[in-house]
C-alpha positions as CSV (number, residue, x, y, z in Angstrom):
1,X,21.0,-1.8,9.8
2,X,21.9,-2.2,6.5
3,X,19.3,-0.7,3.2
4,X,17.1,-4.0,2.7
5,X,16.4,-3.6,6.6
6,X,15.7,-0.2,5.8
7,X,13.4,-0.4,2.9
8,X,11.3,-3.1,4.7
9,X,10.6,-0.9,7.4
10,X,9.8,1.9,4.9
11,X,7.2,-0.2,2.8
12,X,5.9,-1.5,6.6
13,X,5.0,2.4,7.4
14,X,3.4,2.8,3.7
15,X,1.5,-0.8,3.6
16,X,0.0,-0.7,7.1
17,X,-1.4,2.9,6.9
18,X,-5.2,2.8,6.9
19,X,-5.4,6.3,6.1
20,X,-2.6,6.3,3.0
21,X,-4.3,3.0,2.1
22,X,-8.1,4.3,2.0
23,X,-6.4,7.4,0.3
24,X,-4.9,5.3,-2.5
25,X,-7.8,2.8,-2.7
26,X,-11.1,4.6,-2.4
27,X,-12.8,7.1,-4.9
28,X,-13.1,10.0,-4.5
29,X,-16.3,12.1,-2.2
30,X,-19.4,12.4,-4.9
31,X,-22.6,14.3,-3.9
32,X,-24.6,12.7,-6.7
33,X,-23.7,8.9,-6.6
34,X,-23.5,9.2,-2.7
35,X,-19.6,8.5,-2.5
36,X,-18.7,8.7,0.5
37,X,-14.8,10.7,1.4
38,X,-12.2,8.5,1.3
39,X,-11.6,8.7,4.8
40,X,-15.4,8.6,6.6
41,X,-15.3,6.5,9.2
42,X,-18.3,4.6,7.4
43,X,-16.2,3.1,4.6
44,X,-14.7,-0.5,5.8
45,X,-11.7,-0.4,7.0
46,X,-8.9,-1.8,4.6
47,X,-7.0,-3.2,6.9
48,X,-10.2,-5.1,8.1
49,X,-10.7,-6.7,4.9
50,X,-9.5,-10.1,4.5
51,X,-5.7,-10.9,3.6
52,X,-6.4,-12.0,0.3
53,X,-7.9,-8.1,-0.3
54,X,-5.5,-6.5,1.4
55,X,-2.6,-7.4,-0.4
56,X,-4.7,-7.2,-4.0
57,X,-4.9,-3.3,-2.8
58,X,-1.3,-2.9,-1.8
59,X,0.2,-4.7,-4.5
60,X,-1.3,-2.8,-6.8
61,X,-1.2,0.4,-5.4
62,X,2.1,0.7,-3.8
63,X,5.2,-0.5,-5.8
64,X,9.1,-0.1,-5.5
65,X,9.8,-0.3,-9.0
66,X,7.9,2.6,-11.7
67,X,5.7,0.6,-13.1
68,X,2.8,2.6,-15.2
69,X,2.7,0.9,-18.5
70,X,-0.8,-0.7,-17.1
71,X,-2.6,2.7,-15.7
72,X,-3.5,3.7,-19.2
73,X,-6.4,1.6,-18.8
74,X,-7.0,2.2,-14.8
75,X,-8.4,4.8,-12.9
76,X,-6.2,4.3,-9.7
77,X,-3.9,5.9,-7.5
78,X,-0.1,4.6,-7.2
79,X,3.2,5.3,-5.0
80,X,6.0,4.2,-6.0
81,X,8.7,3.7,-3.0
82,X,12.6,3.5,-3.8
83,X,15.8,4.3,-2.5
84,X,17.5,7.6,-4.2
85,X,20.9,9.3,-3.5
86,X,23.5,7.9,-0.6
87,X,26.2,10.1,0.4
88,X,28.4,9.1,3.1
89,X,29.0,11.3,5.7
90,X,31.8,13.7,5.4
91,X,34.1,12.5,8.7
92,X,33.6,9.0,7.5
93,X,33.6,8.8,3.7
94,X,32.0,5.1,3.8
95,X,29.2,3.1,2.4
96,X,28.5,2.0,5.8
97,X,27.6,4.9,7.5
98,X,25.5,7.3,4.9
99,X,22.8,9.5,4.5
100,X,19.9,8.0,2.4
101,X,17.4,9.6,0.6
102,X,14.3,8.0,-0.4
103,X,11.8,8.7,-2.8
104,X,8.3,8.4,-3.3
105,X,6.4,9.1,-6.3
106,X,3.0,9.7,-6.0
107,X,0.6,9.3,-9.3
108,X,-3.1,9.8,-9.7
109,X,-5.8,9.9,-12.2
110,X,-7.3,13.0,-13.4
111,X,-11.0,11.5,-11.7
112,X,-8.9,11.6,-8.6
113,X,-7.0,14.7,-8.7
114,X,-10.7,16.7,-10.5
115,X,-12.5,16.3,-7.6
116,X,-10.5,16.1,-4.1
117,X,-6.8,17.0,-5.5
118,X,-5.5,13.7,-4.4
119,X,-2.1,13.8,-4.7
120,X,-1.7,16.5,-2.2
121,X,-4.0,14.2,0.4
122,X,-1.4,12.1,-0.2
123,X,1.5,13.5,0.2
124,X,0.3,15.3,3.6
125,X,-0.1,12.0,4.7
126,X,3.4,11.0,3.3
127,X,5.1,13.6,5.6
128,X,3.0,12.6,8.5
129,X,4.3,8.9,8.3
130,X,7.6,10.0,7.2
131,X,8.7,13.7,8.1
132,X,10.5,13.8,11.7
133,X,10.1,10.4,12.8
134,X,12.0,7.3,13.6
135,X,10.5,4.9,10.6
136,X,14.0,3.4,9.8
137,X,18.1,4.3,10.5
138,X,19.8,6.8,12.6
139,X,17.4,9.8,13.9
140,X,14.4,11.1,12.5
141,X,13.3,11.5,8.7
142,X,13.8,15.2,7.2
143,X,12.1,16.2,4.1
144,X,14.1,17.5,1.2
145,X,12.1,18.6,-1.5
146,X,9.1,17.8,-3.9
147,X,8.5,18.5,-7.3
148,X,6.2,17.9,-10.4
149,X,7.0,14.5,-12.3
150,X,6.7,15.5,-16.0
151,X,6.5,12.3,-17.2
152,X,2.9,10.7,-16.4
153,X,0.7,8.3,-17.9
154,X,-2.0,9.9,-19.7
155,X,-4.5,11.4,-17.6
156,X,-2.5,11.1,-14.5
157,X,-1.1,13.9,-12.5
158,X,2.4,13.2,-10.2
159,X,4.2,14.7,-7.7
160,X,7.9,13.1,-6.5
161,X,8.6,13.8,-2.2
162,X,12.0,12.8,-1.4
163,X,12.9,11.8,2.3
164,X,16.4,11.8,4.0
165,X,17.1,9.9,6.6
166,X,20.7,8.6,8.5
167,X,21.7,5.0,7.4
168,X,24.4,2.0,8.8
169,X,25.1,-1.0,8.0
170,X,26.5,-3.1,11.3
């Protein structure tokens, strides 16, 4: 399996989450205007809506390339999935058989982050999909490290997870 095998299998785990997506898509849980949490079982399920919807949502929301020059003027929340360092193993020194990393940057607005500290919602549901399981390669995902991303948009807060997993290419 080869890396566009694996990143297709990566972005299947992240675009057919309903909890991830209703995470990324819905506001946030408001007492006064009678928001509902992002996650109540009363909110429609995304991946209910139609097509057309559901791909509006992920195609904004979740991206492989950084793209943020547009959330100046949105109020969203965004991952960005891409590949990072490959190091072969030691014993075989090849492209073929590696260790892949894979990184996911998580961004969210202040309104967001203010009232249900979204970015860590997200990211615990980031490790559930990804952290010791079999979403792509050789054996299971490990986690490696987070940290703060210090460059943001404006009013966004963002947090990088990076993933490692075992990779070859047949």
């Amino acid at each position: 399996m080869g890396m566009y095998k694996n990143m297709q299998d990566i972005l299947k785990a992240v675009r057919f989450d309903e909890e991830l997506l209703r995470l990324l898509y819905y506001n946030p849980e408001d007492y006064l205007s009678k928001t509902l949490d992002p996650l109540d079982e009363r909110l429609p399920n995304i991946l209910d809506m139609d097509l057309g919807k559901q791909w509006e949502i992920r195609d904004e929301r979740i991206m492989i390339t950084p793209k943020d020059d547009d959330l100046t003027n949105k109020r969203i929340c965004r991952i960005f999935v891409y590949f990072g360092d490959r190091f072969p193993l030691p014993q075989k020194k090849s492209y073929l058989i590696a260790s892949q990393d894979i990184v996911v940057d998580v961004l969210c607005h202040a309104d967001f982050e203010n009232k249900d500290i979204r970015s860590t919602r997200i990211g615990d549901r980031l490790n559930q999909i990804f952290a010791l399981s079999d979403v792509t390669g050789m054996g299971k995902m490990e986690y490696v490290r987070g940290r703060v991303l210090t460059r943001t948009p404006s009013q966004y807060v963002g947090f990088q997870h990076i993933y490692r997993f075992g990779s070859t290419k047949q």
